[in-house]
MARMI-889239 format. One record per atom (N, C-alpha, C): residue number from 1; residue in three letters; atom name; x, y, z. Coordinates in pm, whole numbers, plus 50000, padded with zeros to 5 digits. Each point is the difference from the previous one (the first is absolute). Layout:
BEGIN
<site n="NUM" res="ALA" atom="CA" u="X" v="Y" w="Z"/>
...
***
This chain:
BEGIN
<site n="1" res="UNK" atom="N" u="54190" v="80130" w="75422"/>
<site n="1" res="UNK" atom="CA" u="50003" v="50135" w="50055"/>
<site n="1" res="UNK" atom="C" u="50141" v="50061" w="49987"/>
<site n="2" res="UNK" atom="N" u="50094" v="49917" w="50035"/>
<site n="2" res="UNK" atom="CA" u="50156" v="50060" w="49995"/>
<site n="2" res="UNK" atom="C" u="50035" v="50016" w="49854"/>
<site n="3" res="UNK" atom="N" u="49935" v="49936" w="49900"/>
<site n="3" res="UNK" atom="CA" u="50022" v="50041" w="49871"/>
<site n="3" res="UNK" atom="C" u="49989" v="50099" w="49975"/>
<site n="4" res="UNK" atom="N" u="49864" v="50052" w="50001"/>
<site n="4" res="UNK" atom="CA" u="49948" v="50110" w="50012"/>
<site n="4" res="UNK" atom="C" u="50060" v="50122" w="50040"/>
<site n="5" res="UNK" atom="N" u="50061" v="50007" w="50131"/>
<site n="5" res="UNK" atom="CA" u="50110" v="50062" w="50056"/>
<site n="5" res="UNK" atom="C" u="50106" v="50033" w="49945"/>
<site n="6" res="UNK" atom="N" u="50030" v="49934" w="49954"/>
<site n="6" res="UNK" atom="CA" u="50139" v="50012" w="49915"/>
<site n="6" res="UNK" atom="C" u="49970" v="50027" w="49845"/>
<site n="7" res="UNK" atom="N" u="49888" v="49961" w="49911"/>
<site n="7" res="UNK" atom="CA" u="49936" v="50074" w="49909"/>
<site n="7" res="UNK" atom="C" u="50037" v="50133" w="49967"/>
<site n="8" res="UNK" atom="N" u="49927" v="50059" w="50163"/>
<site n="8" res="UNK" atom="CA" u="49995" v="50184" w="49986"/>
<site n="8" res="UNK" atom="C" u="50093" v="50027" w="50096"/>
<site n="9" res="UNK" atom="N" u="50105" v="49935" w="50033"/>
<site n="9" res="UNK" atom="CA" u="50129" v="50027" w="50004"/>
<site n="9" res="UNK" atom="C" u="50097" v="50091" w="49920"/>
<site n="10" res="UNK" atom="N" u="49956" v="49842" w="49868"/>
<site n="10" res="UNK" atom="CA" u="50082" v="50011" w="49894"/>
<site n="10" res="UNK" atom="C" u="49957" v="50118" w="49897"/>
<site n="11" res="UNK" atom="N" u="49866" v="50057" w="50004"/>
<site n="11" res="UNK" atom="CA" u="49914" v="50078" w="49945"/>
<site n="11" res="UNK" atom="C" u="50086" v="50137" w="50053"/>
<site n="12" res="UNK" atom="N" u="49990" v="50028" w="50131"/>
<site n="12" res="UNK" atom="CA" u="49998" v="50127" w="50066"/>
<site n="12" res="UNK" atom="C" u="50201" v="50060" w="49955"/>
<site n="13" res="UNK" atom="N" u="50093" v="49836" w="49988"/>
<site n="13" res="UNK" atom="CA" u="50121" v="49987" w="49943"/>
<site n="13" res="UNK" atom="C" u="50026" v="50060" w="49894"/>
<site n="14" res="UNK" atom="N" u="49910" v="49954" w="49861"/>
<site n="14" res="UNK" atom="CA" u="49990" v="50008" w="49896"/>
<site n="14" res="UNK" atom="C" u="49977" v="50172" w="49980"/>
<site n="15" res="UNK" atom="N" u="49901" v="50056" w="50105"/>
<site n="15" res="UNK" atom="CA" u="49985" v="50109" w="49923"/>
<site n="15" res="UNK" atom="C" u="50133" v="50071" w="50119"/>
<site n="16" res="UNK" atom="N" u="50015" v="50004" w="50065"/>
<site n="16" res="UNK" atom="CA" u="50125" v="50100" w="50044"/>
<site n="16" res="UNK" atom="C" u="50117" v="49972" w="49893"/>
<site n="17" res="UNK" atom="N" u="50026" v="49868" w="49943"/>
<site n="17" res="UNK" atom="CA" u="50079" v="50031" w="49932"/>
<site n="17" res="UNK" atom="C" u="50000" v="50082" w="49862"/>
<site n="18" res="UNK" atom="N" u="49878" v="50000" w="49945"/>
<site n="18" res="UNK" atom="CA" u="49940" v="50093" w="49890"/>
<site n="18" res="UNK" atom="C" u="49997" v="50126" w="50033"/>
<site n="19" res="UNK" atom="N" u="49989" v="50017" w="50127"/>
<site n="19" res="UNK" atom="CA" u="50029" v="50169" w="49997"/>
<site n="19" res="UNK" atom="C" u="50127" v="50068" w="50038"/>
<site n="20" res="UNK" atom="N" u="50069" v="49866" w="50078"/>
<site n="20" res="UNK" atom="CA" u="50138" v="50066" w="50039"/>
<site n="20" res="UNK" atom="C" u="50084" v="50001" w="49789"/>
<site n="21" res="UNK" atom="N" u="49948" v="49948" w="49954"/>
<site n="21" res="UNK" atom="CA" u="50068" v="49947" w="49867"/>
<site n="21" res="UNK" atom="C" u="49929" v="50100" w="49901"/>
<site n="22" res="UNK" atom="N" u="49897" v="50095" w="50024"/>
<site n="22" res="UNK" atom="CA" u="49936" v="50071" w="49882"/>
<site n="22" res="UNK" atom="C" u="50047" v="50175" w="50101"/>
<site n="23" res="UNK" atom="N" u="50070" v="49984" w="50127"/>
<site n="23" res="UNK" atom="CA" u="50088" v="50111" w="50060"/>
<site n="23" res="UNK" atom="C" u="50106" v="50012" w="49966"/>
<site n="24" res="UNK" atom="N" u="50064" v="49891" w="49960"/>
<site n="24" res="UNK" atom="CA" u="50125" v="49978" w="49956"/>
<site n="24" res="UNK" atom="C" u="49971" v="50029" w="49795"/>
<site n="25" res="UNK" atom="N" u="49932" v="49987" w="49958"/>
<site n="25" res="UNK" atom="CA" u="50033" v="50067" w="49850"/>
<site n="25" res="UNK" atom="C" u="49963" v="50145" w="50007"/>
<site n="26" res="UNK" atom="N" u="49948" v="50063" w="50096"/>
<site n="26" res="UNK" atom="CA" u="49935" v="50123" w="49957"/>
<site n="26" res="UNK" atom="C" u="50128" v="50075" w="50080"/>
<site n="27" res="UNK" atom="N" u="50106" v="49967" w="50094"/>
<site n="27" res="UNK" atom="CA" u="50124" v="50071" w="50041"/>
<site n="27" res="UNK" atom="C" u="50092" v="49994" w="49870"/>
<site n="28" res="UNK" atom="N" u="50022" v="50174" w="50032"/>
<site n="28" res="UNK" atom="CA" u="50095" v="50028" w="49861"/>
<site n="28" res="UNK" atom="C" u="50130" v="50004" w="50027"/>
<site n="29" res="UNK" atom="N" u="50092" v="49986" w="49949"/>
<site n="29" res="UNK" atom="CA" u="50169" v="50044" w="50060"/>
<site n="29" res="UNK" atom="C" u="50026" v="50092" w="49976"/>
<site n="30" res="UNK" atom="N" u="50113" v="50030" w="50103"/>
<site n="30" res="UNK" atom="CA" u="50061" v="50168" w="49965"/>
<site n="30" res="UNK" atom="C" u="50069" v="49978" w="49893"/>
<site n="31" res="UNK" atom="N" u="50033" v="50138" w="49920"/>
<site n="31" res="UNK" atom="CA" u="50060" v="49994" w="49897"/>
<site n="31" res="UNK" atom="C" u="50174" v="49964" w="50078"/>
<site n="32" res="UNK" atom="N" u="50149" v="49971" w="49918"/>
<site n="32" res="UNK" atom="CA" u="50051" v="49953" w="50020"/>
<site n="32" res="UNK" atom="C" u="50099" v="50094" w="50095"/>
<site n="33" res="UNK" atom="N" u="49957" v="50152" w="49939"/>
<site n="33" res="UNK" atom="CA" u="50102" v="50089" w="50092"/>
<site n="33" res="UNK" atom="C" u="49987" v="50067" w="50094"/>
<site n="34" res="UNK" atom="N" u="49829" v="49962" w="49986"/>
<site n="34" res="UNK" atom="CA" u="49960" v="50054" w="50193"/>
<site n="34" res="UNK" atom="C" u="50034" v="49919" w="50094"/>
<site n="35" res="UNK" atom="N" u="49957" v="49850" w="49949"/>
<site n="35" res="UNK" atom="CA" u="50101" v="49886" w="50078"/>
<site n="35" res="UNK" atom="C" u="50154" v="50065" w="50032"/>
<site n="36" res="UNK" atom="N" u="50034" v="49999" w="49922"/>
<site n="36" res="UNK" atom="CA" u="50161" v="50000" w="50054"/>
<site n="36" res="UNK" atom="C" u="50021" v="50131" w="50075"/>
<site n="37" res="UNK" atom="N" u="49922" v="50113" w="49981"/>
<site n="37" res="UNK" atom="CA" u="49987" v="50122" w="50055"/>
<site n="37" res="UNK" atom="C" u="49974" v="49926" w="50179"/>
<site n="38" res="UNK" atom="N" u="49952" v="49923" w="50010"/>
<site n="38" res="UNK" atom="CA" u="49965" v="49961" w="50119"/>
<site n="38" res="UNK" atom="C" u="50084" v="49953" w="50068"/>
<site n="39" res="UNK" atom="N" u="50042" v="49937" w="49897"/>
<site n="39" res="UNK" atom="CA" u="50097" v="49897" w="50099"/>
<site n="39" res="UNK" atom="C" u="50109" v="50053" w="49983"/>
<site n="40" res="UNK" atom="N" u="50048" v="50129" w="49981"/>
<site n="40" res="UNK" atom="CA" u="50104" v="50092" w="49997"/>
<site n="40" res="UNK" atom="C" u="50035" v="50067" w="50142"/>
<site n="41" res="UNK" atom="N" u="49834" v="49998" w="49973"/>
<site n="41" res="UNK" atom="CA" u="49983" v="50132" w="50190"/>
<site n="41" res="UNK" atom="C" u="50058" v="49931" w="50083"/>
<site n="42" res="UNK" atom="N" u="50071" v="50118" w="50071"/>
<site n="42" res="UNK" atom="CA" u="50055" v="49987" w="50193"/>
<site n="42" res="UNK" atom="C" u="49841" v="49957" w="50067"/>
<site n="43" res="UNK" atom="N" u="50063" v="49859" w="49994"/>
<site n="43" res="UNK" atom="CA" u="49854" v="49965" w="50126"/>
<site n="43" res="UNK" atom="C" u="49949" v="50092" w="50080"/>
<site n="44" res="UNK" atom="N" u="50051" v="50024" w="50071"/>
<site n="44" res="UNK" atom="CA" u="49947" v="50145" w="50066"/>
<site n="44" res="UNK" atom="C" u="49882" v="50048" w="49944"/>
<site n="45" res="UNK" atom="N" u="49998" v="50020" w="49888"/>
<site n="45" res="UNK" atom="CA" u="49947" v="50061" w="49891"/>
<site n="45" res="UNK" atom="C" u="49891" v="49978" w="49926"/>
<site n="46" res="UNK" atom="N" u="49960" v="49845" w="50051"/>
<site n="46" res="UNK" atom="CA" u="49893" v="49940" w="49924"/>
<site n="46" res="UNK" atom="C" u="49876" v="50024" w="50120"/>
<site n="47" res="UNK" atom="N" u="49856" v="49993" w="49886"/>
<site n="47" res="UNK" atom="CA" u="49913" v="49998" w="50124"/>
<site n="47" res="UNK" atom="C" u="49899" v="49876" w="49975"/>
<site n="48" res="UNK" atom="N" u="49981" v="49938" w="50049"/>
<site n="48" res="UNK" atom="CA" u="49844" v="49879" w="49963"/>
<site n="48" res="UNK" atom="C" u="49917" v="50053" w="49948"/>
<site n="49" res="UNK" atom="N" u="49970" v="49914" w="49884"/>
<site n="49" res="UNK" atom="CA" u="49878" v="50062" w="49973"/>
<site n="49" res="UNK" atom="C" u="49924" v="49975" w="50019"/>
<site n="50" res="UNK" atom="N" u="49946" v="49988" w="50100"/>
<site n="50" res="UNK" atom="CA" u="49847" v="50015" w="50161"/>
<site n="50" res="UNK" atom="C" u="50027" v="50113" w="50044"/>
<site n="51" res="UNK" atom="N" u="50070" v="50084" w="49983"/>
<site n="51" res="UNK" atom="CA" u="50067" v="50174" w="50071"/>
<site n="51" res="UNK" atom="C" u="50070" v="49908" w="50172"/>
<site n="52" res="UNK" atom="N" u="50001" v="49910" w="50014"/>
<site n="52" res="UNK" atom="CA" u="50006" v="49968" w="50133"/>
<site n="52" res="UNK" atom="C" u="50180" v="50009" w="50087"/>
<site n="53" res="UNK" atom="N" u="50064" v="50064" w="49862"/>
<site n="53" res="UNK" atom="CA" u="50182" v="49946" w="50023"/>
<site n="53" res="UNK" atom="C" u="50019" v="50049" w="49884"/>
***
């Protein structure tokens, strides 16, 4: 029974990591000078992007 358990453990493992890992190729990067545009700004200045700050 505890095999079993740990089976679809390892199952339910397997796929979070497939999707945290097929989220991670489909994020694109900023190009190189909006980056630095960013990290230029007076903190003050920046806002989250959740609008939350």
């Amino acid at each position: 029974m505890r095999a079993a358990e740990e089976a679809l453990e390892d199952a339910a493992d397997a796929a979070i990591y497939d999707e945290r890992k097929a989220d991670l190729r489909a994020e694109k990067a900023l190009p190189a000078d909006v980056t630095m545009d960013i990290l230029r700004a007076p903190a003050g200045s920046r806002r989250c992007a959740t609008g939350g700050g």
